[in-house]
C-alpha positions as a printed Julia matrix, in Angstrom:
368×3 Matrix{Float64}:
  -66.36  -34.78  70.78
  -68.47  -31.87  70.8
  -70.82  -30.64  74.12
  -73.96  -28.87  73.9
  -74.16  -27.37  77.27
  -75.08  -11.46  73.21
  -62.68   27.53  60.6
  -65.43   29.44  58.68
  -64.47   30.2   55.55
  -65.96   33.6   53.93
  -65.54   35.36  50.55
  -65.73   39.28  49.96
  -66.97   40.6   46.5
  -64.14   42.43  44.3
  -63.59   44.26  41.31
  -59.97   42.47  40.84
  -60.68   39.57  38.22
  -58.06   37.76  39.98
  -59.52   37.84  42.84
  -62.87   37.55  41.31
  -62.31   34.23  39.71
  -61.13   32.62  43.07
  -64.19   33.79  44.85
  -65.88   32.17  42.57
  -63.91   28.64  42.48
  -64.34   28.98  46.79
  -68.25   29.14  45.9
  -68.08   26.26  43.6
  -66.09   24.51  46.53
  -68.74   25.01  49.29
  -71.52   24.02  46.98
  -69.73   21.06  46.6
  -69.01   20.04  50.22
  -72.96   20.91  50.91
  -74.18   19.3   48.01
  -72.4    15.97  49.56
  -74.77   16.13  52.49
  -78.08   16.7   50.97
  -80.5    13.88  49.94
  -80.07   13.33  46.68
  -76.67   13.36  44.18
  -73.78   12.86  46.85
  -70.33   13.7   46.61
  -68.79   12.65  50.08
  -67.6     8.82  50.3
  -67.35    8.07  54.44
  -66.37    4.65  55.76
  -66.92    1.43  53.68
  -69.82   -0.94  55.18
  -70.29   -3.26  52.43
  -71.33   -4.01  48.96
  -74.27   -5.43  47.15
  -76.98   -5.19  44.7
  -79.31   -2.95  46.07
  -81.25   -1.58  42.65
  -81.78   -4.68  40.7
  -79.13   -4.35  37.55
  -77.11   -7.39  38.81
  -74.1    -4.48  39.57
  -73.35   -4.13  43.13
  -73.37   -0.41  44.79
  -70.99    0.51  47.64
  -72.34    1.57  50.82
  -70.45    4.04  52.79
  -71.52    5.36  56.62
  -71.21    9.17  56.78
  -72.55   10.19  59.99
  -75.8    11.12  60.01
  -76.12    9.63  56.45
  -75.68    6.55  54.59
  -74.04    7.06  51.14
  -74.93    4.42  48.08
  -72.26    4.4   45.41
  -73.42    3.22  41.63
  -70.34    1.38  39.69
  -71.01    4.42  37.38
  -69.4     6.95  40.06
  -73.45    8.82  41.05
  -73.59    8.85  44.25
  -77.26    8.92  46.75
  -77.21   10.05  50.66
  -80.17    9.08  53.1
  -80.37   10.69  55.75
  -80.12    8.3   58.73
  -80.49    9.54  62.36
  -78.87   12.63  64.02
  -78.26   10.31  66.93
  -76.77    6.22  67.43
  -77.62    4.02  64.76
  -76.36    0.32  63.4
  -77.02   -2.04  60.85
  -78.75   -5.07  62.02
  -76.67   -7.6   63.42
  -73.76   -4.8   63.49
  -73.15   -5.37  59.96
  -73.67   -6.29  56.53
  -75.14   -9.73  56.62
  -78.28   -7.89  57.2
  -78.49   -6.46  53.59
  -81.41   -9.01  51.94
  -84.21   -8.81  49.71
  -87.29   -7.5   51.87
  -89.91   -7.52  49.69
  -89.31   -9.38  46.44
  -88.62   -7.0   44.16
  -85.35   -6.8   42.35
  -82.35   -5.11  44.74
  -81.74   -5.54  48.35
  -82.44   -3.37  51.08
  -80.29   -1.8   54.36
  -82.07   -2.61  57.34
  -81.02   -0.27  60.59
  -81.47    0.08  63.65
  -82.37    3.8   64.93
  -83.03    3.84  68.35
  -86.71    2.82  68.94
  -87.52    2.31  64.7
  -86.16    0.43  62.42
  -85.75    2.29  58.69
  -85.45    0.55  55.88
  -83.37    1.97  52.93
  -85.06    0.84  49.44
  -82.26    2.1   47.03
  -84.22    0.61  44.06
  -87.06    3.59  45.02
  -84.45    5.94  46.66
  -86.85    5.91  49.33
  -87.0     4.55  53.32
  -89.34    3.56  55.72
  -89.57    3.69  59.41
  -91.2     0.81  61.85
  -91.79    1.62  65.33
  -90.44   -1.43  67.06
  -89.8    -0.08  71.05
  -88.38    2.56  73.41
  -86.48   -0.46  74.79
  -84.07   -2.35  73.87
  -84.89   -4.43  71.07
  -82.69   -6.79  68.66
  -82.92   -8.35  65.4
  -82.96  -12.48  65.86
  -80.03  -14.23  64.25
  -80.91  -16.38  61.31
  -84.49  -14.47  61.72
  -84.31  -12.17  58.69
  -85.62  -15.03  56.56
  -88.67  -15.55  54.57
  -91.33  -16.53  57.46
  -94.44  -16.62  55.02
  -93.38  -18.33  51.7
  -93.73  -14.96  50.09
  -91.33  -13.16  48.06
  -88.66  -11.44  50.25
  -87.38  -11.91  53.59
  -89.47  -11.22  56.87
  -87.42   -9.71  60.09
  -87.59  -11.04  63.71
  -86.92   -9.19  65.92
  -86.54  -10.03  70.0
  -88.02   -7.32  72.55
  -87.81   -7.99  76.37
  -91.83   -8.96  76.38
  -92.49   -9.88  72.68
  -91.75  -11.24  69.36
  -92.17   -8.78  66.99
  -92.18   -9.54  62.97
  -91.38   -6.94  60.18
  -92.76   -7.55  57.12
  -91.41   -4.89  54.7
  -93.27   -6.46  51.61
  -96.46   -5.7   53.15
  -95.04   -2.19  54.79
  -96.47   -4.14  58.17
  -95.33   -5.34  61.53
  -96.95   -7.25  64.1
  -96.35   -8.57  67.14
  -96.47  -11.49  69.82
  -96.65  -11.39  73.39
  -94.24  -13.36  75.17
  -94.01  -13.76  79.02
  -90.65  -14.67  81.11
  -87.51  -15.9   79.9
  -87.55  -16.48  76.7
  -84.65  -17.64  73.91
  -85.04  -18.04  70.23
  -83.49  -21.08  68.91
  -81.15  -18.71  66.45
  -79.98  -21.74  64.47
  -83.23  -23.53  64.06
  -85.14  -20.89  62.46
  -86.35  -23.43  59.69
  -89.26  -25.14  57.69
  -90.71  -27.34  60.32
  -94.0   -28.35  59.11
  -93.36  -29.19  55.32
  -95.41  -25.49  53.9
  -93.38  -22.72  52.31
  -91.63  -20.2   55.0
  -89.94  -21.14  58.22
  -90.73  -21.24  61.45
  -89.29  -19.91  64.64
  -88.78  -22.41  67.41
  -88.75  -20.69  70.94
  -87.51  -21.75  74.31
  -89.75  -20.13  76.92
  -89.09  -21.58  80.38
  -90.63  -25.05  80.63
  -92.63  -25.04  77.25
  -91.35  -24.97  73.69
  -93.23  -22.97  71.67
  -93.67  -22.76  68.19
  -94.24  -19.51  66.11
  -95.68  -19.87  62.79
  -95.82  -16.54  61.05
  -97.69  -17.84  57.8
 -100.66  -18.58  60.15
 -100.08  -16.54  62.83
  -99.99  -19.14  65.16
  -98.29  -19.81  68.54
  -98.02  -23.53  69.79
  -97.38  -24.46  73.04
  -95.4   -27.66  74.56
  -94.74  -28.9   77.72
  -90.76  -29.77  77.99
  -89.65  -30.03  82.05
  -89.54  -28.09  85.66
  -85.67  -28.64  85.02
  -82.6   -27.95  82.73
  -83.21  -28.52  79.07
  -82.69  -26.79  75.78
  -83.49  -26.71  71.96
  -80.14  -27.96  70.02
  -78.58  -25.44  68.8
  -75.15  -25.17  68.05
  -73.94  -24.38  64.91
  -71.01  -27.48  65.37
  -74.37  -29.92  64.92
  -75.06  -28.04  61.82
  -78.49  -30.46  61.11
  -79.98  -30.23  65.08
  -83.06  -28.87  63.12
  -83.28  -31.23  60.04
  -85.56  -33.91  58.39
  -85.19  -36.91  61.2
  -88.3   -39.06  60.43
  -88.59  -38.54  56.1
  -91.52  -36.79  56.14
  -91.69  -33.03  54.86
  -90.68  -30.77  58.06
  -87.77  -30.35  60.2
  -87.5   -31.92  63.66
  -86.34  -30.7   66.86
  -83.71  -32.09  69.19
  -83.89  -31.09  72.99
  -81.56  -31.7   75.25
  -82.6   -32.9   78.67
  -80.23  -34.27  81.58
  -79.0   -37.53  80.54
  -81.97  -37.45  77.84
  -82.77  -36.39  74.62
  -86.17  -35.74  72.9
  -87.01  -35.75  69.26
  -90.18  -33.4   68.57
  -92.22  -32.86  65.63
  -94.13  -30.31  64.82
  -96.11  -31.27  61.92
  -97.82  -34.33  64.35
  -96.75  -32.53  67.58
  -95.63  -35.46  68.84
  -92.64  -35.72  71.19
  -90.22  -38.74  71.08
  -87.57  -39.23  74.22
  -85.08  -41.56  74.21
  -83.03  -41.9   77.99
  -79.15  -42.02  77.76
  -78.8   -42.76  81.2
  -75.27  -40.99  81.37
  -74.23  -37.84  81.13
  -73.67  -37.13  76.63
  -72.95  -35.2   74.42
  -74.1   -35.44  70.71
  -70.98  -35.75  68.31
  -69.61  -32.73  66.34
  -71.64  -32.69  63.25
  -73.22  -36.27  64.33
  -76.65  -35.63  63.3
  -76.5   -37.03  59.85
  -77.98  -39.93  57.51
  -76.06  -43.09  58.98
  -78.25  -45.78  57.81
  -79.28  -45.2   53.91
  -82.75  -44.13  54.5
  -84.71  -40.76  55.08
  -84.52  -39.09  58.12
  -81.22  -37.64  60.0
  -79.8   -40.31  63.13
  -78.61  -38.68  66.03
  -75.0   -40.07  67.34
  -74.18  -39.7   70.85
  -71.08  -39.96  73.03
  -71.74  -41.38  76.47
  -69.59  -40.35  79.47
  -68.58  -43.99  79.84
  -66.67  -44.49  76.18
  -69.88  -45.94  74.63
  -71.59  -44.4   71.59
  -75.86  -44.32  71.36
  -77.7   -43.97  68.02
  -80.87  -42.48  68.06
  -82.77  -43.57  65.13
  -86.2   -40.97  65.13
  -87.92  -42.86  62.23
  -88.14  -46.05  64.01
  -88.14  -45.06  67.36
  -85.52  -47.25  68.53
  -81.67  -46.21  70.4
  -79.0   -48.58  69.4
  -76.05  -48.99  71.8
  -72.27  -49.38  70.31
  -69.57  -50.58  73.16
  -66.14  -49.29  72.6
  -65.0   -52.83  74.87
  -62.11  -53.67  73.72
  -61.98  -52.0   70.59
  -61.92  -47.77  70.73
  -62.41  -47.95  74.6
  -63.43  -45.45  77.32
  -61.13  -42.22  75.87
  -61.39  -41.91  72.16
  -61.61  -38.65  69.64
  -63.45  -38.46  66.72
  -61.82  -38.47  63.44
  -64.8   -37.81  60.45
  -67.36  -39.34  58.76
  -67.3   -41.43  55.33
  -69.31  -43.47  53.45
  -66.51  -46.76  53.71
  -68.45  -49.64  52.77
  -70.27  -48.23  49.09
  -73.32  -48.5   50.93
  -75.82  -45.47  51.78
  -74.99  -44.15  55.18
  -72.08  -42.55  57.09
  -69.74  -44.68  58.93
  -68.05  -42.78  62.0
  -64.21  -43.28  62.41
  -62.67  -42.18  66.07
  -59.44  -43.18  67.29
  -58.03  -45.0   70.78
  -56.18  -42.55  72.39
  -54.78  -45.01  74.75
  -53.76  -47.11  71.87
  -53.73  -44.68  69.23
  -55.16  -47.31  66.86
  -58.27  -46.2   64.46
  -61.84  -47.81  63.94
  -64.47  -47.7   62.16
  -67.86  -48.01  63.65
  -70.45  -49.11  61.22
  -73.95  -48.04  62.45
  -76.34  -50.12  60.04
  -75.07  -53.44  61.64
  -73.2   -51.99  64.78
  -70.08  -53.9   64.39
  -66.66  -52.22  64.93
  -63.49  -52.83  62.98
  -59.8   -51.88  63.44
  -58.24  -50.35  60.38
């Protein structure tokens, strides 16, 4: 079960045509090696960073890091430098995952970080741009270079210590959101929550949950608990954020101690359903278990016994492991078994190292 608890080289002139016709094969040589660092036709290759279509002709370039430049490679062998930053720079997220479509038109761009800007490298153009983001430290979200607005091309979010700040390289804009105290994006739940094109960005700031909604440029506001809790988000639960009630939207699962809560942002209604018992939700356990829309939740208890949350109906079911899988079981997978729609969950007895399946829809358990 899975728990959900960063030499200088010079040439003289001469009247020796020997000597005349290597001066002038050294010249050619030096134009060369400056030619390589100009803007413009590029000769010099650097270190590989990546591949990918970044003019629009469905042929990927090669992207090579040269210092102070960045070097794009056609398949045709012509070469392009930018010129980058004299001083520290990095892709965002450290590499080339960052490479998207920003703004819709054919060809990705090469996002970087520069220090207090980001630039933007639009190789379809062979042109950049530069966003002031801050004289801080400042970080691109993961999972946030997305499309936010249901526009064409992917927006960037990006984390500073007191805001959320959102690039939006179609429109050549940026704005920005104050945010106050701790706060955590939920990295894995950056998702369509309320049903309209473009996701949303779900935000854990001390004892609220808040809601950013870049398409309207709205912040919402919840209050969670004084205590412990968190927004599900572990890439093991792969569907945390996911359709739980079959209504256009995603939900949200919070954990809370011996608690969970179900909350929806298209009614803004929060749904908690008490465990009683220390838990942890099941690798991969939130998943369609009974045949109709809307994700169930599985839970392991710390006493053997299995909860299903069901969010459509509201209700928690309760599946005893007496005298059948027991107290200290593992988790095997999850198959349909009986033709029917819904997942059935197989674990094993450890103590007896028998297997069973537990059938959710009617909550019987059988021995195989």
């Amino acid at each position: 079960m899975r728990f959900i608890s960063f030499r200088t080289t010079s040439v003289r002139a001469t009247s020796n045509p020997t000597r005349a016709k290597g001066a002038r094969a050294a010249l050619v040589a030096l134009a060369l090696i400056a030619c390589a660092w100009l803007p413009g036709s590029a000769f010099a290759q650097g270190v590989l960073m990546g591949s990918a279509d970044l003019d629009g002709d469905n042929v990927a370039e090669t992207v090579y890091n040269n210092g102070s430049y960045i070097t794009v490679r056609s398949a045709n062998g012509s070469s392009y430098n930018y010129q980058v930053s004299t001083g520290s720079w990095a892709l965002l997220y450290g590499n080339f995952t960052s490479v998207k479509d920003l703004d819709g038109t054919p060809g990705a761009e090469i996002p970087i970080n520069i220090g207090g800007a980001l630039m933007v490298i639009n190789h379809n153009s062979r042109s950049s741009y530069n966003y002031q983001i801050s004289s801080g430290s400042w970080a691109a979200s993961p999972g946030g270079i997305t499309d936010l607005n249901g526009q064409p091309g992917a927006e960037i979010a990006i984390v500073t210590p007191n805001s959320l700040r959102i690039v939006d390289h179609r429109a050549r804009s940026t704005s920005s959101q104050p945010m106050s105290g701790t706060y955590a994006i939920a990295v894995h739940g950056i998702r369509d929550l309320d049903g309209q094109p473009g996701a949303e960005i779900p935000i854990a700031n001390g004892s609220a949950l808040r809601i950013y909604n870049y398409r309207t440029r709205s912040m919402s506001s919840t209050p969670i608990s004084s205590g412990s809790w968190a927004i599900c988000n572990d890439p093991g639960i792969p569907d945390c954020v996911s359709d739980m009630n079959g209504t256009p939207g995603a939900e949200l699962v919070l954990i809370l101690p011996n608690a969970i809560s179900v909350y929806s942002y298209v009614t803004g209604s929060m749904s908690t359903y008490n465990i009683n018992a220390q838990y942890a939700i099941l690798s991969d356990g939130v998943r369609d278990f009974n045949g109709t829309a809307g994700n169930e939740i599985a839970v392991a208890r710390n006493d053997g016994h299995i909860n299903i949350i069901y969010p459509r109906t509201g209700s928690l079911q309760l599946i005893s492991g007496n005298n059948t899988f027991g107290t200290w079981w593992s988790l095997l997978n999850y198959a349909n078994l009986d033709g029917v729609a819904g997942d059935e969950i197989r674990v094993r007895n450890n103590g007896t190292a028998r297997n069973y399946r537990i059938y959710p829809r009617t909550g019987s358990v059988m021995a195989e």
